[in-house]
KEFIRO-937382 format. One record per residue (C-alpha): x negated, z, y. Coordinates in steps of 0.001 Angstrom, whole numbers. Layout:
N
- X,Z,Y
...
//
This chain:
622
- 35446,9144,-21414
- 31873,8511,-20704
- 31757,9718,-17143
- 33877,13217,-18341
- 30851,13342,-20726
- 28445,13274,-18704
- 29928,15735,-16145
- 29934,18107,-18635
- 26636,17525,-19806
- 24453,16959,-16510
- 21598,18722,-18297
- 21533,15837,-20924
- 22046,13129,-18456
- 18710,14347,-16104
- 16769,14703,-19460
- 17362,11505,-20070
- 16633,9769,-17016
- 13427,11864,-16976
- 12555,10038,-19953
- 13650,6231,-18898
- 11713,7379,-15644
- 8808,8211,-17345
- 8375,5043,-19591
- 9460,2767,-16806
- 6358,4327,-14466
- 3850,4987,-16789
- 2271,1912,-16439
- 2526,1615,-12351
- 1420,5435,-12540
- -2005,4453,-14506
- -2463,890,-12404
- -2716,3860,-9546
- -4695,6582,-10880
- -7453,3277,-11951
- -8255,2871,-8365
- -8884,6743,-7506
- -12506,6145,-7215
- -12089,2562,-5828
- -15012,2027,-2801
- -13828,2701,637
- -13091,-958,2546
- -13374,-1748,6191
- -10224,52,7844
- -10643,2920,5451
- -14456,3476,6431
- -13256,3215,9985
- -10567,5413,9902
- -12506,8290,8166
- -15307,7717,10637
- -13633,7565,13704
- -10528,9258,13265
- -9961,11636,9866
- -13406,13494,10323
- -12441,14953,13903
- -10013,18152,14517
- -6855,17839,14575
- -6571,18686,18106
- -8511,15104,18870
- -6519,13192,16078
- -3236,14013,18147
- -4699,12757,21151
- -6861,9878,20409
- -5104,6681,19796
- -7955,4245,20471
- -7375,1856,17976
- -4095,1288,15552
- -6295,2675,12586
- -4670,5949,13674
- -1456,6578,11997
- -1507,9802,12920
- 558,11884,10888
- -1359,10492,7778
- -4405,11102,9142
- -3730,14764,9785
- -3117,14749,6487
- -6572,12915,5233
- -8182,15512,7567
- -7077,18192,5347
- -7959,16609,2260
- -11400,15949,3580
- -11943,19547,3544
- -11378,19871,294
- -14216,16809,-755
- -15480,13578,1073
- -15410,11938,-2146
- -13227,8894,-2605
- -11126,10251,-5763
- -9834,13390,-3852
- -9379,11427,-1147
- -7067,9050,-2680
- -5178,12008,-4074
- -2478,11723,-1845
- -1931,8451,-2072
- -1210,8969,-5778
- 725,10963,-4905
- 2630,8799,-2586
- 3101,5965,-4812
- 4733,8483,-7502
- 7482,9902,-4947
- 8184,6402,-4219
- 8745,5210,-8224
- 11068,8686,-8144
- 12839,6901,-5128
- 13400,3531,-6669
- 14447,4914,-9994
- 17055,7108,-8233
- 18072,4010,-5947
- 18409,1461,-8548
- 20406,4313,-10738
- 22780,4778,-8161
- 23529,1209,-7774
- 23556,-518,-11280
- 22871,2667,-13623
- 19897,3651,-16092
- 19441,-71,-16648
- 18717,-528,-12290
- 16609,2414,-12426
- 13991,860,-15070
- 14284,-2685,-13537
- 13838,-1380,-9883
- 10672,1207,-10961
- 8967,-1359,-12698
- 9529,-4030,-10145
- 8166,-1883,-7127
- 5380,19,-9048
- 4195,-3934,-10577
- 4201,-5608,-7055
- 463,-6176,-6265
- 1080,-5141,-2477
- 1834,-1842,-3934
- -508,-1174,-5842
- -3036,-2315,-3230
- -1304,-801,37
- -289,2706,-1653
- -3837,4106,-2316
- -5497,3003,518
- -6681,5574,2995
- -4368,5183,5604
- -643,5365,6463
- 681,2845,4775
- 1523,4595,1377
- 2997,7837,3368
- 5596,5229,5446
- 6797,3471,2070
- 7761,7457,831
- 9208,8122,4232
- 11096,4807,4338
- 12220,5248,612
- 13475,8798,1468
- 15261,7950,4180
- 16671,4811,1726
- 18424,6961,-400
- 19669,8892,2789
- 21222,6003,3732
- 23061,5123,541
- 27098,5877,892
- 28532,9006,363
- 30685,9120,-2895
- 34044,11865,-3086
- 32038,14640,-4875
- 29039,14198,-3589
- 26506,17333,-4674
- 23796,16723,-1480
- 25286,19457,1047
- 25567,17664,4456
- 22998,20253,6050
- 20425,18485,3353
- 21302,15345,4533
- 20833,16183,8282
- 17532,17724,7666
- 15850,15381,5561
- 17075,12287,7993
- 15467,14347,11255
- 11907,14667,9328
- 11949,11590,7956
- 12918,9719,10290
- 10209,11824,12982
- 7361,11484,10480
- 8024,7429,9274
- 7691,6752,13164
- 4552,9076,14015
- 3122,8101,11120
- 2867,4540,12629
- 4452,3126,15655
- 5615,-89,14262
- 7891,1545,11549
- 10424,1915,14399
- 11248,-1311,12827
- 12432,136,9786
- 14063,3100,11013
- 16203,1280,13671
- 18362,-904,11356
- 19025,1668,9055
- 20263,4492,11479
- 22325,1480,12418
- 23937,1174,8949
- 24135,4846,8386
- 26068,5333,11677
- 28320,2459,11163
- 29599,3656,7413
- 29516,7007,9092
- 32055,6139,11991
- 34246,3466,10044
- 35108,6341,7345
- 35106,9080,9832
- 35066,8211,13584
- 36510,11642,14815
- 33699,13423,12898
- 30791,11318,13847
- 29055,13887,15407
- 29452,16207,12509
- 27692,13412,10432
- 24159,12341,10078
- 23515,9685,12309
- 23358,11791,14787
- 20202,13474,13198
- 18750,10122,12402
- 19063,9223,15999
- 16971,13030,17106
- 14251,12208,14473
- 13714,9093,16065
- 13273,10616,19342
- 11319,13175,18576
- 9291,10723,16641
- 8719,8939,19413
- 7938,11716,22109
- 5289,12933,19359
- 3419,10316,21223
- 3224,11060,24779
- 50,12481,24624
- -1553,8977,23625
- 1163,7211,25539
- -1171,5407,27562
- -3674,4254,24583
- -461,3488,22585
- 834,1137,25851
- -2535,-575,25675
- -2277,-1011,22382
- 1078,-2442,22270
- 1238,-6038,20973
- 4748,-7555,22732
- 3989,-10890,23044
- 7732,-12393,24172
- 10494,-13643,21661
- 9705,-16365,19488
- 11840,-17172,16527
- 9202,-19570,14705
- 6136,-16931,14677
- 8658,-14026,13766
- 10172,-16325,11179
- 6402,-16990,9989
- 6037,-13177,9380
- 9480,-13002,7047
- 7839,-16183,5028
- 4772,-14461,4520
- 6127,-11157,3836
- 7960,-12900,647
- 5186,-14618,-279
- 2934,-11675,-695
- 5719,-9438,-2072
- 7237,-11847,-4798
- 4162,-14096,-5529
- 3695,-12301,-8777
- 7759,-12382,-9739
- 8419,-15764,-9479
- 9085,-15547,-13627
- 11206,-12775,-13336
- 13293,-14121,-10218
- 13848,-17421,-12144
- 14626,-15535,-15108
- 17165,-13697,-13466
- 19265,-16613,-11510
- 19149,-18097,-14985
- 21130,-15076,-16966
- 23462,-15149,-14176
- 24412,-18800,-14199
- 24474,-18502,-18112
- 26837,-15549,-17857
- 28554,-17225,-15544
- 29229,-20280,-17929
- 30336,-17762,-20760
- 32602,-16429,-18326
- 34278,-19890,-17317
- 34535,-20573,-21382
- 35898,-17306,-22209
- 38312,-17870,-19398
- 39498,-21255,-20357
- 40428,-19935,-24186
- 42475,-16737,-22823
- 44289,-15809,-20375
- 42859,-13409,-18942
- 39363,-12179,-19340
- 38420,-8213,-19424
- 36085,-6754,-16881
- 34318,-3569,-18248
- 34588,-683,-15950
- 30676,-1184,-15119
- 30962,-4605,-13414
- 34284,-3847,-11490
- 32182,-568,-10354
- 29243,-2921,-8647
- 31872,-5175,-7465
- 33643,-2499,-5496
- 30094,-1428,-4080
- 28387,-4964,-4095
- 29170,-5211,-239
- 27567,-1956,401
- 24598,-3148,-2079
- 24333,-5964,447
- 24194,-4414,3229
- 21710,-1695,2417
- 19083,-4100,714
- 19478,-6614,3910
- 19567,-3784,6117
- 15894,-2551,5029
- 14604,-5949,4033
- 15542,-8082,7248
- 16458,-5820,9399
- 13258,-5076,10585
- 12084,-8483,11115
- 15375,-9360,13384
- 14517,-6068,15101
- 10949,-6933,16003
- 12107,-10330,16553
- 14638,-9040,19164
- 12097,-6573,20932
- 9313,-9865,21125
- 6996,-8092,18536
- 5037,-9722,16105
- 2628,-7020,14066
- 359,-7935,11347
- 2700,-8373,7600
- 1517,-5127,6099
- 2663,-3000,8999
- 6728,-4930,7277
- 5052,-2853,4031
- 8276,-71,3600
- 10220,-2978,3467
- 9212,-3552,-134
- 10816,-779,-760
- 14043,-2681,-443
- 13208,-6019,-1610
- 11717,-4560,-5296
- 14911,-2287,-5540
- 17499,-5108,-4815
- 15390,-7553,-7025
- 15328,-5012,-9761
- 19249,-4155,-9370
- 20413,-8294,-9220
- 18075,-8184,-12260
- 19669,-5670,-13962
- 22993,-6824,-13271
- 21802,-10368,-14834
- 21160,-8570,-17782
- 24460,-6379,-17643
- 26658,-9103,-17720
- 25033,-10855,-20657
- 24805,-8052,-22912
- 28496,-6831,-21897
- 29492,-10530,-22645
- 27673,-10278,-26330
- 29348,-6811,-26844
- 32992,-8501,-26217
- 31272,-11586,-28412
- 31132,-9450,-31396
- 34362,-7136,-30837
- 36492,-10415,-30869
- 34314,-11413,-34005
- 35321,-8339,-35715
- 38619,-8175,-34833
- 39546,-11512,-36133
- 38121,-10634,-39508
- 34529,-12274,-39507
- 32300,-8620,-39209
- 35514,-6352,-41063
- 33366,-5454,-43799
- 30622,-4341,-41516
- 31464,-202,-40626
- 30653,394,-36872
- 27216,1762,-35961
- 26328,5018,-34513
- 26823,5250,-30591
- 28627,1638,-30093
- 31516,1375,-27877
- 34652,-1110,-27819
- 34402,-3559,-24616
- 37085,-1469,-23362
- 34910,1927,-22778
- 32740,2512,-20139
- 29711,-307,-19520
- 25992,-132,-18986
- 25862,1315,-15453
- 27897,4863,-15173
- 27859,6166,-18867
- 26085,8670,-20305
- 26345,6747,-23928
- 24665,3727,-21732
- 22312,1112,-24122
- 19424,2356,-23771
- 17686,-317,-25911
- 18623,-3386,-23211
- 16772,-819,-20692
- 13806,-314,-22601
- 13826,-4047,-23080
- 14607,-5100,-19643
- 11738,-2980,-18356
- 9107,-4558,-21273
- 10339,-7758,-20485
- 9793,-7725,-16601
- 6033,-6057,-17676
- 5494,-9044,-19746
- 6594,-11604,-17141
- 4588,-10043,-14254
- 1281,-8670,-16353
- -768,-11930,-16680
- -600,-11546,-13111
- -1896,-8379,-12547
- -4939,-9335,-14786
- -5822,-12644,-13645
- -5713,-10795,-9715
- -9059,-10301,-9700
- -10109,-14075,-10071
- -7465,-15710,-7838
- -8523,-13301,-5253
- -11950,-13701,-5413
- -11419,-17858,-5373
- -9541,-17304,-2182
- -12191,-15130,-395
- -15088,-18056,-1432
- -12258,-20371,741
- -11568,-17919,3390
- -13834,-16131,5506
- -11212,-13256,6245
- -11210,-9802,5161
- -7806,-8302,5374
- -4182,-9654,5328
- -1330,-8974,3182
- -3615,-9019,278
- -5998,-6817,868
- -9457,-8688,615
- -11276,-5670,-616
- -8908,-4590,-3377
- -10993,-6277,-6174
- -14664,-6408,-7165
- -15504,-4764,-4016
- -18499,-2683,-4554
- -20558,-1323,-1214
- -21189,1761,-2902
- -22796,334,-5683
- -24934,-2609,-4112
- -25935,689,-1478
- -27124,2622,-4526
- -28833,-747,-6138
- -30517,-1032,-2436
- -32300,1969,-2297
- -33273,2172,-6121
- -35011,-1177,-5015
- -36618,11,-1655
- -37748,2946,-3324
- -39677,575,-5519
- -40583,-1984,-3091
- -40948,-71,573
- -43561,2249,-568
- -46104,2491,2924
- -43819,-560,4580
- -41447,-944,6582
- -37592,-980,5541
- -35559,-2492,7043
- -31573,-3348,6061
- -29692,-6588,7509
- -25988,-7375,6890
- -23257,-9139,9043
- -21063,-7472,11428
- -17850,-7838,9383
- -19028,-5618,6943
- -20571,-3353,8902
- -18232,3,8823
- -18237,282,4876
- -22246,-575,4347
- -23384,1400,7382
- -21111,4357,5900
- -22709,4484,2544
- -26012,3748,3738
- -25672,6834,5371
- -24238,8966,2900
- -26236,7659,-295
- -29324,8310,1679
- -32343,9380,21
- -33954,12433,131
- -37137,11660,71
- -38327,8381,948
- -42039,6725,1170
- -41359,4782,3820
- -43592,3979,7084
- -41817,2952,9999
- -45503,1754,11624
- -46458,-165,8530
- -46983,-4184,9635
- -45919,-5250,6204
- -41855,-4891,6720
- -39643,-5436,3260
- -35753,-6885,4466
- -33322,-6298,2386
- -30080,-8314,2565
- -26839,-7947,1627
- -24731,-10804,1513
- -21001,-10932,1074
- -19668,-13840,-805
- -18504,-15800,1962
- -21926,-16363,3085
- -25906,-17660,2146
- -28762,-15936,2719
- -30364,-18188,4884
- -27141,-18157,7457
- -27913,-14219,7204
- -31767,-14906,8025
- -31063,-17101,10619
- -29027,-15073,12606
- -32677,-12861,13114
- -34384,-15918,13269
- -35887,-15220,10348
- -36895,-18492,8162
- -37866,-18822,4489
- -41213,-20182,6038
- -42036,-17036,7628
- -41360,-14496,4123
- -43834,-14221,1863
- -41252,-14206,-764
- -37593,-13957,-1005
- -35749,-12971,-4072
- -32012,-12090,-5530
- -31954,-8470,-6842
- -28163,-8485,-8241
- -24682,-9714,-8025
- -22278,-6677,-7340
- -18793,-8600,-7426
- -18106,-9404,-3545
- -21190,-8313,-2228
- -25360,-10168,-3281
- -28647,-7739,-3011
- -31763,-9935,-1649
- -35201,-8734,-742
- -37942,-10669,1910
- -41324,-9467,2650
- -42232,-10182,5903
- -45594,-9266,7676
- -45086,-7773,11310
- -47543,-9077,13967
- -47545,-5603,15490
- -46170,-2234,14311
- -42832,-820,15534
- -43211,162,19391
- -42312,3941,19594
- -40875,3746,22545
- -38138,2443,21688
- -35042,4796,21821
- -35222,5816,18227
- -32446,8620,17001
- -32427,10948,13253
- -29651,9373,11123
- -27961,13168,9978
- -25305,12906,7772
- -23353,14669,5579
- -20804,13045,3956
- -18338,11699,6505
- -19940,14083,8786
- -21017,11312,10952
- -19925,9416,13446
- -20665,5534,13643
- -20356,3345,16257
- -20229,-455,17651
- -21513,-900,20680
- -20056,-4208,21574
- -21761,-4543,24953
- -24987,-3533,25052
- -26331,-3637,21051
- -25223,-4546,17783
- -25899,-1481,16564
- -25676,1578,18735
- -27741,4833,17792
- -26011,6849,20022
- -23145,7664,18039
- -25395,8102,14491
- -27220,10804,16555
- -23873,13266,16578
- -22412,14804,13774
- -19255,16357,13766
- -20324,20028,14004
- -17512,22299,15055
- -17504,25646,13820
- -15464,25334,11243
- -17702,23193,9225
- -20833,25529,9651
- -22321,26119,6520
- -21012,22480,4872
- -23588,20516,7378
- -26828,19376,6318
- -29431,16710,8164
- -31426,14704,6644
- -33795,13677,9056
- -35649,11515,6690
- -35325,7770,8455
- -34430,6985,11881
- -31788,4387,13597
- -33402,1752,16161
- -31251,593,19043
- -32122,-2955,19185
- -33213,-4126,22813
- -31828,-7598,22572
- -28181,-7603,24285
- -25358,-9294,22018
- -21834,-9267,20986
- -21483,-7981,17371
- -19129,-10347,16484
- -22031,-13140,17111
- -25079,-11580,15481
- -25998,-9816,12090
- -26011,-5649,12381
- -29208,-4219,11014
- -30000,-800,10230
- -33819,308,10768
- -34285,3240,8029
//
């Protein structure tokens, strides 16, 4: 009755699963849009330097580190047009992380109802490596829409389906050709899933496998993968096989789970609770009758709980038995579209946890009223006997256990969220790292603002001296890119002056006398050295520091002209720390006449002493 109901009302059933959507991503949806204007971190700065700020003809062919996923880039390239600013340049990723709440809600719908759409959309858009990995600027946040997409692709065909086959075969040859040229390593993903889709495919249909679409899967793939050949060298280099090995593969899966479910151990345990609970009911209510009703809802996931399995395993460990097989071991984020998979399964089992018991409390009080005990009370609007249809497939589903399913998993997982901030910046005092599967920039990261702070201050202090910034090489592509494009007009600064003002910025996992020393600089030789402000990961210092001779002139000495991300910064690991070469050369095709201005108001010194940047601090000579 409740299925015929809603077949004849689809209108009502979308409206209403516009509205569960809506509530259930609200809250993911905002978490987002908070970190529009977040500071651009290491990979991001090099990325946009290196890679996003060229033409597209150059993107396409210029694979010189993994930074470019290329497809996303092409698309940061375009948005770059638009602004250089970090909220329109986070747009997409906004947009991302919305199509891929969309995805999970229609996912966990089609598996365990209204009730698995709220669970799954809260679970994926309340996982911290979401909400960090999604609206960075790179490809990350494009391959979890791709993978998601192809994800519901993937889910079995039902009699009556409405998706035309030709949609189908369309949408699994894009996405599957843009997931893999959007980044190499999503092969991963894309492999064991084909796989899955062309096994259902040929054990319902074998004489019409070709007219299915596994065979499309199979010419996205390819095509994804020719998309390469002209960086097919770079990408060879690049490669990172490093032979089979179970344990370090195996280390990858642990560490995967650790980052992806660190913040739903509650909810997990929660949810193997209800289902041993509901389990125990069951036994009871078994032992006092003979037989025990199953409401249409739970014999429904039964019948698909094998397909369930396969699907969620399929896109969750799939990939890691895949790179396993082919003796590849990337870093854990590049597993990142398998989240997809994991939230969406956790949120179904969790839904189904919560199915069972309030389907077991509905027969409770039935059997209660039956035998007399609730005959005075009238039934209320909307309920149904445990005979009609159950939680997942109806149209008259409850929608207060989904609205309280979805606060409750908010509750168990939003302590969490806030407290983020403070575990993560414990674990960077402990760690001198600055990436991983937490992203080690995602909180209190502020080079923009301790870049601003530094020039109010040398604007102050470096009147008729000498300026000079110092800063270690790990930090150098985000500090050297807003030094650059927060640059001052107008500046009183004399490069010749003997009197020379340093000012340091320290990250957290260092002093300022490590810093110093690196320039053998001691606090014996400053006249004075003196904090200027705490800016979450990052400490402003200033030393004065008298010269015994003025700068000599000639040394090769280049304009720092910038624009934006009109700029082009380099490392040049062999000869300098910092080379000059690549400061002197905007990006100036024709298309960006007009939009360029210099600002030949400080200069860039290539040092003369020869050593690795990885051993030395960079320093920027303004």
């Amino acid at each position: 009755m409740g299925r015929q109901a809603e077949l004849a009302n689809p209108s009502r059933e979308r409206h209403t699963s516009s509205q569960f959507w809506i509530l259930a991503a609200c809250l993911p949806i905002c978490l987002c849009a908070a970190r529009l204007n977040a500071d651009l971190w290491h990979d991001e700065a090099y990325t946009l330097v290196n890679f996003a700020s060229h033409p597209v003809a150059r993107i396409v062919t210029d694979y010189s580190a993994p930074n470019n996923h290329i497809l996303y880039t092409i698309i940061l390239h375009a948005t770059y047009l638009i602004s250089d600013q970090e909220f329109v340049l986070r747009l997409p990723g906004l947009g991302f992380a919305i199509g891929c709440l969309i995805c999970a809600f229609l996912a966990g719908k089609f598996w365990a109802g209204l009730l698995g759409g709220v669970a799954a959309t809260v679970w994926l858009g309340l996982t911290q490596m979401f909400l960090i990995h999604v609206m960075e600027l790179r490809g990350y946040g494009l391959s979890l829409l791709l993978a998601a997409i192809l994800a519901l692709l993937a889910l079995p065909r039902e009699s009556g389906h409405k998706n035309p086959m030709t949609f189908r075969r369309v949408g699994a040859f894009l996405a599957s050709w843009a997931i893999v040229y959007t980044i190499p390593t999503n092969l991963l993903v894309v492999i064991p899933l084909g796989g899955l889709v062309l096994f259902w495919e040929g054990r319902a249909a074998p004489a019409g496998l070709v007219r299915g679409q596994s065979p499309w899967w199979v010419a996205g793939t390819c095509a994804g993968v020719l998309s390469y050949l002209p960086v097919r060298e770079q990408l060879r280099q690049a490669a990172s096989g490093t032979g089979w090995d179970v344990v370090a593969n195996a280390r990858l899966l642990v560490d995967f789970f650790r980052a992806a479910c660190y913040d739903w151990w509650p909810a997990i345990g929660l949810a193997m609770a209800l289902l041993a609970i509901s389990g125990l009911i069951q036994l009871w209510e078994k032992s006092r009758q003979s037989s025990a009703h199953v409401g249409p809802c739970l014999e429904n996931f039964k019948c698909k709980s094998g397909h369930f399995l396969a699907w969620a395993l399929a896109g969750t460990l799939g990939p890691f038995i895949v790179a396993a097989a082919l003796g590849v071991r990337p870093f854990v984020r590049n597993f990142f579209p398998c989240l997809f998979f994991l939230a969406t399964g956790c949120g179904v089992i969790f839904a189904q946890a919560v199915n069972k018991i309030a389907r077991l409390s509905a027969q409770a009080k039935l059997r209660l009223r039956n035998e007399g005990n609730l005959a005075t009370m009238p039934p209320r609007a909307g309920e149904k006997s445990a005979s009609g249809p159950g939680l997942d497939q109806s149209q008259e589903e409850n929608w207060q256990v989904a609205l309280a399913t979805g606060f409750v998993l908010t509750l168990l997982v939003l302590p969490q969220l806030l407290t983020y901030p403070d575990r993560l910046a414990e674990r960077r005092r402990r760690e001198r790292v600055q990436d991983g599967y937490y992203n080690f920039y995602a909180a209190r990261y502020g080079p923009r603002t301790t870049v601003q702070a530094l020039y109010r201050f040398a604007n102050a202090f470096g009147k008729g001296r000498n300026v000079r910034v110092i800063f270690p090489p790990l930090e150098y592509y985000p500090l050297a890119y807003y030094l650059a494009r927060e640059h001052p007009r107008d500046i009183g600064w004399d490069p010749q002056a003997k009197e020379e003002v340093l000012f340091l910025i320290v990250p957290e996992y260092q002093a300022a006398e490590e810093v110093l020393k690196t320039h053998e600089i001691t606090l014996g030789d400053a006249e004075a050295i003196e904090f200027l402000g705490d800016f979450g990961f990052y400490q402003l210092y200033w030393v004065l520091k008298k010269r015994d001779k003025a700068l000599d002139t000639r040394d090769p000495v280049e304009p720092l002209r910038v624009r934006g991300l009109l700029m082009k910064l380099g490392v040049d690991q062999k000869n300098s720390l910092l080379s000059a070469r690549h400061l002197a050369n905007p990006l100036t095709p024709p298309s960006y006449h007009g939009k360029l201005r210099a600002l030949p108001c400080g200069t860039v010194a290539r040092p003369t002493t020869a050593e690795n940047h990885t051993g030395r601090s960079m320093f920027l000579l303004l």
